[in-house]
N, C-alpha and C positions, 0 to 999 in steps of 0.2 A: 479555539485552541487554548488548553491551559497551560500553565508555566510552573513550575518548581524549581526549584534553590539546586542546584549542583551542591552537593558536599564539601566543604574547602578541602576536604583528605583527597579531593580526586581529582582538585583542578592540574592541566598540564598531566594528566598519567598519575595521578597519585604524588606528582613532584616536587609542589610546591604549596603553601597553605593562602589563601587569601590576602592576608598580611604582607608574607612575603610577594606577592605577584603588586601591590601596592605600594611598596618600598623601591620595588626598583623600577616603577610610573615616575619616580621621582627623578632630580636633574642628580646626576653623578655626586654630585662637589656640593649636594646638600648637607648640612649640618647644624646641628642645635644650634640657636643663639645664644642663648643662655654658657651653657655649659663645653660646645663644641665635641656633643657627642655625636658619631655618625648615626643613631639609633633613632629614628625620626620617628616621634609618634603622631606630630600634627606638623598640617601647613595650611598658613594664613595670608590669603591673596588680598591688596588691599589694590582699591580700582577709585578713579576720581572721573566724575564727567569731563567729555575732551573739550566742553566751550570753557568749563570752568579752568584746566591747565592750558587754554592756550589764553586765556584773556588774565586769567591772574599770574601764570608762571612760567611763561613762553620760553624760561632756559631752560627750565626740567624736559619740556615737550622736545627741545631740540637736543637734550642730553639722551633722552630715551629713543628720539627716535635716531640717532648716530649708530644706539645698540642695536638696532632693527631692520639694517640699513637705510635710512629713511624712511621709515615708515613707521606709524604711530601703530601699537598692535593695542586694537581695536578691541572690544566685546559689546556686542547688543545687550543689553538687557532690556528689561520691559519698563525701565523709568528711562531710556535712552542708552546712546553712544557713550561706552565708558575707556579710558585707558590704565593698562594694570602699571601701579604706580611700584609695587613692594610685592615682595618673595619672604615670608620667615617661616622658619623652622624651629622646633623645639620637640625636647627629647620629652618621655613620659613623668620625669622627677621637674620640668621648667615650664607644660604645659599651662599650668593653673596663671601662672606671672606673664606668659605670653597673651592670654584670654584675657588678664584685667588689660594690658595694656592698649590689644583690638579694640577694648571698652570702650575706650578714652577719646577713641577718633573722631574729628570732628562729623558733623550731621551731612558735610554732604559727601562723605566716601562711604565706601561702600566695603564691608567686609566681608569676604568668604573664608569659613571655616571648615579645613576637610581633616578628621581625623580618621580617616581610615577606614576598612571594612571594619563592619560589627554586627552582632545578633541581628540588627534589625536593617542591616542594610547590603542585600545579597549582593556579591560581584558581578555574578555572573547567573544567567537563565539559559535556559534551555525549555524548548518543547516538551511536554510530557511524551514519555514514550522513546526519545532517540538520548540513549549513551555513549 
């Protein structure tokens, strides 16, 4: 079975564009750091292995997991168990200042960078054949 790219002119009925069906993936109350514009073009998850925060910084684990109710919220990755430490956001003019700064992390966190759909990264598939 082959797969092609939905048009973003057509996602939701023609309603919405890619972009916007990714903007609002987002939590409500996001907003640039930088600049505190609601216009979000990027978000940087930052993730720390869970032997590492609980053996080096056992109040952050007990601060984050109060926000969790208890519970450390977890991600597998393929180098082990990590917890998401950090949420930022920044608009398209404070992206580049946000990027050096992910730079800078130390070696054993873990950075995810999601800017969004683009040319080469479709939303959405579909079957060939069903519209």
């Amino acid at each position: 079975m082959s797969f092609r790219s939905r048009s973003s002119s057509k996602l939701f009925g023609g309603r919405f564009t890619s972009d916007e069906v990714w903007r609002q993936s987002l939590p409500s109350d996001a907003r640039c750091g930088g600049c505190g514009s609601a216009k979000v073009a990027m978000r940087i998850r930052t993730f720390v292995p869970v032997d590492w925060l609980l053996k080096e910084r056992p109040q952050l684990a007990i601060q984050i997991a109060a926000k969790h109710e208890g519970k450390l919220p977890c991600v597998e990755f393929t180098h082990g168990r990590h917890v998401r430490v950090g949420d930022a956001f920044a608009c398209d003019f404070c992206k580049r200042e946000l990027e050096k700064q992910a730079a800078k992390a130390p070696n054993y966190v873990t950075v995810q960078i999601d800017r969004g759909p683009g040319e080469d990264k479709p939303i959405i598939q579909v079957p060939a054949g069903v519209h």
